[in-house]
C-alpha angles and dihedrals in degrees: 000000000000132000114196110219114224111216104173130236095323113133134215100227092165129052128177138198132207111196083199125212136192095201128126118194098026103034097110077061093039107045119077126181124194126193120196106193118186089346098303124103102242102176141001111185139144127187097119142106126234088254098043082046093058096046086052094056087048096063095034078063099048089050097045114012098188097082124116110199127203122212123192104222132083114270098212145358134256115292098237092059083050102044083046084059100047081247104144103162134050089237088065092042096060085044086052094053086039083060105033108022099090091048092045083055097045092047100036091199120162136306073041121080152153097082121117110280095010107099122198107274131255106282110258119186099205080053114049117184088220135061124234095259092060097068090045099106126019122272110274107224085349086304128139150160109290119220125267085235099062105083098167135044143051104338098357121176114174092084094068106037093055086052086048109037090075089053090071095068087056086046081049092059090046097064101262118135107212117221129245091031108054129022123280112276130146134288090040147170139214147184120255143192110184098201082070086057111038090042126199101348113133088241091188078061107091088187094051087045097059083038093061096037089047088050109044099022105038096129098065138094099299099217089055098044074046084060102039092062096048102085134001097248088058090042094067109034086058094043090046092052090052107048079050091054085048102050089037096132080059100070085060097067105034115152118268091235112221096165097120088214098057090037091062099023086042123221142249125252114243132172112245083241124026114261117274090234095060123029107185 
């Protein structure tokens, strides 16, 4: 079941989105924030580090509390790798990646898998590779969610959850309440998947990419939504900002989750109703 929280008449001026990377060498590249600030697209940048991007959210916070920030890797792991671990809430589980992450991706042993030499293992059905949140909503282009426990490989994601999912007990400290845990209250923060928000547009595609941002954010400062179009990474920081922007009021009555598998595998954010720029 699901409560909804009721938090007044507070509203969310400032979004932000992380288009998140696991990278090493390459994650000041890699890495792209957007910030969407009373509807318009103020700034698109990248240049810093996870931990100098968390600090930075951190300040941006302190400054303007009312920001919700999206953030584009898994929050947490299948219950069934955590209840195997004696893990029974998500805040363990983010230590435990803080502990264990860097080891999992140097060894690359099921149920991890992607790196050279390490195949996907044999399908089990008591030990899905997915969480419940990733099969809420079709595939988009034939698109979904991947599983935290591939770490190598075409649209991998496991690198860099296991390099986020730490962070948020840093955002934690900070005074975010981070959404599906615990209840909605500002400054928050909340899991994307950008495929879910930009809909059906061939992102590889340079040309798609200026097509869509000339057609659904047109109105807005010409040099970001430049930008914006130059690479993917940039692509979906700025689109994601900007379905959150768009679906704002929504923040503010998020469910107060009391499934006891999303409160410990986490959820995707997701608009009540898809965005208006991307049906799937």
């Amino acid at each position: 079941m699901e409560a909804r929280a009721v938090l007044g008449a507070v509203e969310v001026p400032v979004t932000i989105a992380v288009d998140w990377s696991g990278a090493v060498r390459a994650v000041r590249r890699k890495l792209w924030l957007a910030e969407v600030r009373g509807g318009s697209l103020v700034r698109l940048e990248c240049g810093r580090d996870r931990n100098e991007t968390v600090a930075h959210l951190a300040r941006v916070a302190a400054r303007e509390p009312r920001v919700v920030v999206g953030l584009d890797f898994a929050f947490s792991f299948p219950a069934w790798f955590l209840r195997e671990r004696g893990i029974a809430c998500a805040r363990n589980a983010w230590a435990l990646a803080s502990r264990e992450g860097e080891a999992w991706l140097a060894r690359c042993e099921p149920p991890f898998w992607g790196r050279k030499g390490c195949p996907r293992p044999p399908a089990d059905p008591e030990r899905s590779p997915f969480r419940l949140t990733e099969g809420e909503r079709l595939p988009v282009r034939g698109i979904g969610p991947k599983s935290v426990f591939q770490i190598g490989g075409a649209g991998a994601v496991g690198t860099g959850s296991l390099r986020g999912m730490p962070k948020l007990l840093a955002l934690r400290e900070a005074g975010f309440s981070i959404w599906p845990f615990v209840p909605p209250r500002l400054p928050m923060a909340v899991e994307i998947y950008p495929r879910w928000l930009t809909g059906r547009v061939h992102k590889r595609s340079a040309l798609a990419r200026r097509l869509f941002l000339a057609s659904r954010a047109g109105d807005q400062d010409r040099e970001i939504v430049d930008r914006a179009g130059s690479n993917e990474d940039a692509f979906d920081a700025a689109v994601s900002a900007l379905a959150m922007a768009e679906h704002a009021r929504g923040f503010l009555d998020l469910p107060r989750i009391e499934n006891p598998t999303f409160l410990l595998e986490g959820r995707i954010w997701r608009p009540s109703q898809d965005p208006l720029w991307g049906p799937a």
